[in-house]
Backbone bond lengths (Angstrom), bond angles and torsions (degrees), N, CA, C in turn:
res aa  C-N    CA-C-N  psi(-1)  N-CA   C-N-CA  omega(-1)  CA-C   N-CA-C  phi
1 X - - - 1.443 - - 1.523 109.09 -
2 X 1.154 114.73 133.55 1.557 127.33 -167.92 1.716 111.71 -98.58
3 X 1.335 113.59 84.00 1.428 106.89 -155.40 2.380 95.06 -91.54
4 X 1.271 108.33 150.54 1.461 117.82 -174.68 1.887 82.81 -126.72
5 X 1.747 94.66 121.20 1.460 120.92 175.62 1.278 101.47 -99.31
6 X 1.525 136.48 155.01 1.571 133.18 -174.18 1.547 91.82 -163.82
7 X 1.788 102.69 82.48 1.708 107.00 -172.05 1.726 112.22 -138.48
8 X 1.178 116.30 126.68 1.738 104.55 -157.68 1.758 95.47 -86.93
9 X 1.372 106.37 -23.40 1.551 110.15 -167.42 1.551 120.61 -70.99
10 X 1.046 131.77 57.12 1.573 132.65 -157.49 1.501 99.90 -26.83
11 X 0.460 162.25 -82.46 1.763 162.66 179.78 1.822 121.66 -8.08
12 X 1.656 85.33 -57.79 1.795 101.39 171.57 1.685 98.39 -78.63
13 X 1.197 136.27 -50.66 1.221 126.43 167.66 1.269 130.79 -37.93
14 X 1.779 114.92 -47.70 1.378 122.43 -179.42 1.792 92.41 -68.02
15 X 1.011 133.02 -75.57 1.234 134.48 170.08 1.906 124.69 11.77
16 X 1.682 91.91 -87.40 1.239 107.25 175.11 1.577 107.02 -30.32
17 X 1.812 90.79 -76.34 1.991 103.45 -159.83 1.377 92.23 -71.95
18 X 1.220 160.03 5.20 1.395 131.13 149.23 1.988 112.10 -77.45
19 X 0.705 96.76 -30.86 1.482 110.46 177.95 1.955 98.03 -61.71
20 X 0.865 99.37 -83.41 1.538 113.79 172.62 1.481 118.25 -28.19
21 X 1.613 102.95 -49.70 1.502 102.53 -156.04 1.473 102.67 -82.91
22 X 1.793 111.27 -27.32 1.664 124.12 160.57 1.496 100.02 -42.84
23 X 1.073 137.21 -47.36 1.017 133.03 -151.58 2.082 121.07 -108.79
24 X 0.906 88.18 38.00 1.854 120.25 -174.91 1.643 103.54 59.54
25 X 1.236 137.63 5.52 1.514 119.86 149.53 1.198 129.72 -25.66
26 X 0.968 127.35 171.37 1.824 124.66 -173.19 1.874 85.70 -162.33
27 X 1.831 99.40 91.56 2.279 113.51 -164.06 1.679 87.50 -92.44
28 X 1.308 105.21 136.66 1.557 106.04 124.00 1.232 138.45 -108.09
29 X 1.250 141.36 169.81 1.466 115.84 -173.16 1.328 98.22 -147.30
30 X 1.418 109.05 165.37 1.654 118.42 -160.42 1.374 90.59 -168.34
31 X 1.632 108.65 149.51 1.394 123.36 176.78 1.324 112.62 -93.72
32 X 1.627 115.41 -59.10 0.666 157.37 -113.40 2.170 103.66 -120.79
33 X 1.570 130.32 138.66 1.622 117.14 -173.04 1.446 84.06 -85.49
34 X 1.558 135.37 -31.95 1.763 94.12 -168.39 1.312 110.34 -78.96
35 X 1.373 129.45 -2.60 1.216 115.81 -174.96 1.435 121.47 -99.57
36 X 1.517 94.40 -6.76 1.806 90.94 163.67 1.469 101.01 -112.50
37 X 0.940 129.16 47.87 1.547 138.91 162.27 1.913 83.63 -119.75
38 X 1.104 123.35 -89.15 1.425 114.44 175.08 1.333 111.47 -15.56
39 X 1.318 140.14 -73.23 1.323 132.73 159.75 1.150 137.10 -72.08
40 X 1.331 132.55 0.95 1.413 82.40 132.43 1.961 131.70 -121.27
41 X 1.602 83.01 49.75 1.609 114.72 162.95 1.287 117.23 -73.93
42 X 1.271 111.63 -41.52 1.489 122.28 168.62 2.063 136.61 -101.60
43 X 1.131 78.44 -10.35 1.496 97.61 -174.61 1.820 111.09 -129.74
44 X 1.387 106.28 143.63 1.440 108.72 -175.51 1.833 105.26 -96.23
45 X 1.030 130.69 116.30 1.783 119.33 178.27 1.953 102.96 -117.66
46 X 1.995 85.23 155.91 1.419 85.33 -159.86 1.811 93.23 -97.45
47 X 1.129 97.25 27.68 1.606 105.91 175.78 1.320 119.14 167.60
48 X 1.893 122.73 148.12 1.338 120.13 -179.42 1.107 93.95 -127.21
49 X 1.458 118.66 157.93 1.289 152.64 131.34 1.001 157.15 -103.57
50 X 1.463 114.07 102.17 1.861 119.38 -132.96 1.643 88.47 -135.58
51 X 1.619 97.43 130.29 1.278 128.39 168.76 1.922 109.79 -71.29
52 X 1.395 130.34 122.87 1.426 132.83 149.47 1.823 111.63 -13.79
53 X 1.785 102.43 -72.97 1.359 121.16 -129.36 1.544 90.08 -111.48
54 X 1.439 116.81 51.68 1.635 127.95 169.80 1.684 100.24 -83.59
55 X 1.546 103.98 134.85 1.349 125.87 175.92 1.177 129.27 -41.68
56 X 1.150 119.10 -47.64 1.655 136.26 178.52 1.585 101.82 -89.88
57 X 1.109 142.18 -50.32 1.069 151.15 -160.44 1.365 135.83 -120.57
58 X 1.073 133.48 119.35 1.578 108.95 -174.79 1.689 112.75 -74.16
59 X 0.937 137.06 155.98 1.504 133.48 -162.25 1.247 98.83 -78.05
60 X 1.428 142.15 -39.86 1.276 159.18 167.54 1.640 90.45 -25.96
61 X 1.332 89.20 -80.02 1.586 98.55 -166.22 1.590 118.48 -41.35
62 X 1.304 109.00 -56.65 1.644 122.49 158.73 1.254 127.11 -41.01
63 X 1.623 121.61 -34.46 1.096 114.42 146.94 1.172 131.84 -58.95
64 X 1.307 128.39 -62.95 1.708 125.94 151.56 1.216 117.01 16.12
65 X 1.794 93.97 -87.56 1.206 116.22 -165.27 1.662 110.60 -58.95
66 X 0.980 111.70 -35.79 1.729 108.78 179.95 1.801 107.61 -78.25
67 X 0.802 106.33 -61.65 1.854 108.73 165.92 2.048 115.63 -40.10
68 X 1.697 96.50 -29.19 1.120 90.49 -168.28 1.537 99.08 -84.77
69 X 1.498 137.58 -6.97 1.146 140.77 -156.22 1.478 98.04 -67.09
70 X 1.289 117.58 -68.07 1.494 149.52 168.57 1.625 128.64 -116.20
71 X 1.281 127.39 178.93 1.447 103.15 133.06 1.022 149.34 -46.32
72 X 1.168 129.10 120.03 1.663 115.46 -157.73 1.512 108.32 -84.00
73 X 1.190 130.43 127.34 1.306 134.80 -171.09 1.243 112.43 -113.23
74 X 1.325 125.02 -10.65 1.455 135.80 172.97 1.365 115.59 -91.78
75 X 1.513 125.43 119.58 1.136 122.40 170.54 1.555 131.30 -48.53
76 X 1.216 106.57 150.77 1.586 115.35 -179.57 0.951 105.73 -121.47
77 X 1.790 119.72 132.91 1.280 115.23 162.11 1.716 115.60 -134.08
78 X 1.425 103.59 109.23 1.593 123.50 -160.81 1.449 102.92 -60.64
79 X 1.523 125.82 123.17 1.137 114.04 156.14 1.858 118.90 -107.52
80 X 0.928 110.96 140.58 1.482 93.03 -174.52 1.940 101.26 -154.94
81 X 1.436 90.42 164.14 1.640 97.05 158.71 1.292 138.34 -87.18
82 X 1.757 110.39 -12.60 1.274 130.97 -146.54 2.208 78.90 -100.02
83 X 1.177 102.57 109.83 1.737 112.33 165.61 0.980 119.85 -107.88
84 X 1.925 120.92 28.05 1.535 104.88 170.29 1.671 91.92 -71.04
85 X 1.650 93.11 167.56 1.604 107.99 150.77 1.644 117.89 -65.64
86 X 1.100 99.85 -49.18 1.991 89.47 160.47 1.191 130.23 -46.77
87 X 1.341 119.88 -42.52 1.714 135.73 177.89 1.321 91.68 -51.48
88 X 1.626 129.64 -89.64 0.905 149.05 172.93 1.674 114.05 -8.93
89 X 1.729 107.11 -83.98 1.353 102.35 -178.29 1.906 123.40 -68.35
90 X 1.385 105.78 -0.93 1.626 121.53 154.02 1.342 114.90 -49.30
91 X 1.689 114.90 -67.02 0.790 146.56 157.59 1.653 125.39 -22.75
92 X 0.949 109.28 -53.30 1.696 131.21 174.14 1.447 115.95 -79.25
93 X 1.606 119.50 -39.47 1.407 118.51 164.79 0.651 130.10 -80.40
94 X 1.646 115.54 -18.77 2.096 107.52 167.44 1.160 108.73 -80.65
95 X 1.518 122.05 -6.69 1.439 104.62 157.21 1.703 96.17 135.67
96 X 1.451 141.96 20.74 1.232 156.43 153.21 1.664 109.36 -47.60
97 X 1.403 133.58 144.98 1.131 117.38 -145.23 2.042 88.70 -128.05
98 X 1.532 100.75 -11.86 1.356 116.56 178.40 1.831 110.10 -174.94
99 X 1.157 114.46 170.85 1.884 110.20 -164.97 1.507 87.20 -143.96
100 X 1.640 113.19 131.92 1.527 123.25 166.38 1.229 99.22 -124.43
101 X 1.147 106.72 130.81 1.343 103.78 150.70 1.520 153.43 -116.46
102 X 1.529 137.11 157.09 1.169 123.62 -126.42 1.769 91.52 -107.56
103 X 1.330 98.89 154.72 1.294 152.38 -6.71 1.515 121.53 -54.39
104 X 1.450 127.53 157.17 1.239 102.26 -155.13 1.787 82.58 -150.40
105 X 1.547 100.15 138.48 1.265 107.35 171.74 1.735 120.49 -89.03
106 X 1.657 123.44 104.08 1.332 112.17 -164.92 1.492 120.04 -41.73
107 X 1.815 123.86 -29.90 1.399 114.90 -176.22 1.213 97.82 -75.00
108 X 1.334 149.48 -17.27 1.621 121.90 174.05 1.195 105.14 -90.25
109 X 1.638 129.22 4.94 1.542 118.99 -177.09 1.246 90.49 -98.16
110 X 1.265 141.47 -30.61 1.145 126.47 -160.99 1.683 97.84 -94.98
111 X 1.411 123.30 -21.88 1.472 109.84 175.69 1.654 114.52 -79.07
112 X 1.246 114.54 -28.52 1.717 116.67 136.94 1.205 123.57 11.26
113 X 1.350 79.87 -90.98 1.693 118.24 -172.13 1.318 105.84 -51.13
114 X 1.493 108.13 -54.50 1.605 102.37 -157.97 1.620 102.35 -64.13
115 X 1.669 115.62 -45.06 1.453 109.57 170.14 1.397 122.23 -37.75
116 X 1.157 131.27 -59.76 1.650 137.86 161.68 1.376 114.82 -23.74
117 X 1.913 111.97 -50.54 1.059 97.72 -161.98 1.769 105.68 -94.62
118 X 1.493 117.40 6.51 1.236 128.70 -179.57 1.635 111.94 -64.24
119 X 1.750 109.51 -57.78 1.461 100.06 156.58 1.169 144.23 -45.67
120 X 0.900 88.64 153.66 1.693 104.97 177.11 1.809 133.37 -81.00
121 X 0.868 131.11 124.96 1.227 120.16 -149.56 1.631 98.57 -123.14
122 X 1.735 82.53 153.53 1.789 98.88 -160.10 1.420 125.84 -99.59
């Protein structure tokens, strides 16, 4: 499974994809929204993981923009700091596929994930 990380905090980033990649993932990682618009411009992933509170971008927005490409058929899984219930169901209508929030323990991010990637996609 080809997981796409979207995390400005090198720390929570190193985190995730070492966790993941222990665990037969195949991460890329990106700080930065043009560069996971660049990827996944070029590359197909069977899941993302996108931070709220990215530097250049608000994650919101980045979601948009990737949802706005097509239908988005690739799961999303929001990580963020922001725990209103508004954040959250914001979050879910631009097109977030589930919302964690941070601090975040990698075995429930990665059991997350695996739910996400259990469905079936349309």
């Amino acid at each position: 499974m080809k997981i796409l990380i979207v995390e400005d905090q090198p720390a929570l980033r190193i985190l995730i994809g070492s966790h993941l990649s222990e665990r037969g993932f195949t991460v890329d990682e990106v700080s930065r929204a043009d560069d996971a618009m660049a990827a996944t411009a070029v590359s197909s992933y069977d899941a993302i993981i996108l931070d709220l509170g990215l530097l250049d971008v608000d994650g919101l927005e980045l979601l948009a923009r990737v949802a706005g490409k097509a239908p988005i058929k690739t799961p999303v899984l929001v990580v963020g700091a922001r725990d209103g219930v508004e954040d959250r169901g914001r979050a879910l209508d631009v097109g977030a596929d589930d919302y964690l929030v941070t601090p975040i323990d990698p075995v429930e991010l990665e059991a997350r994930l695996r739910v996400l990637l259990r469905r079936p996609r349309h």
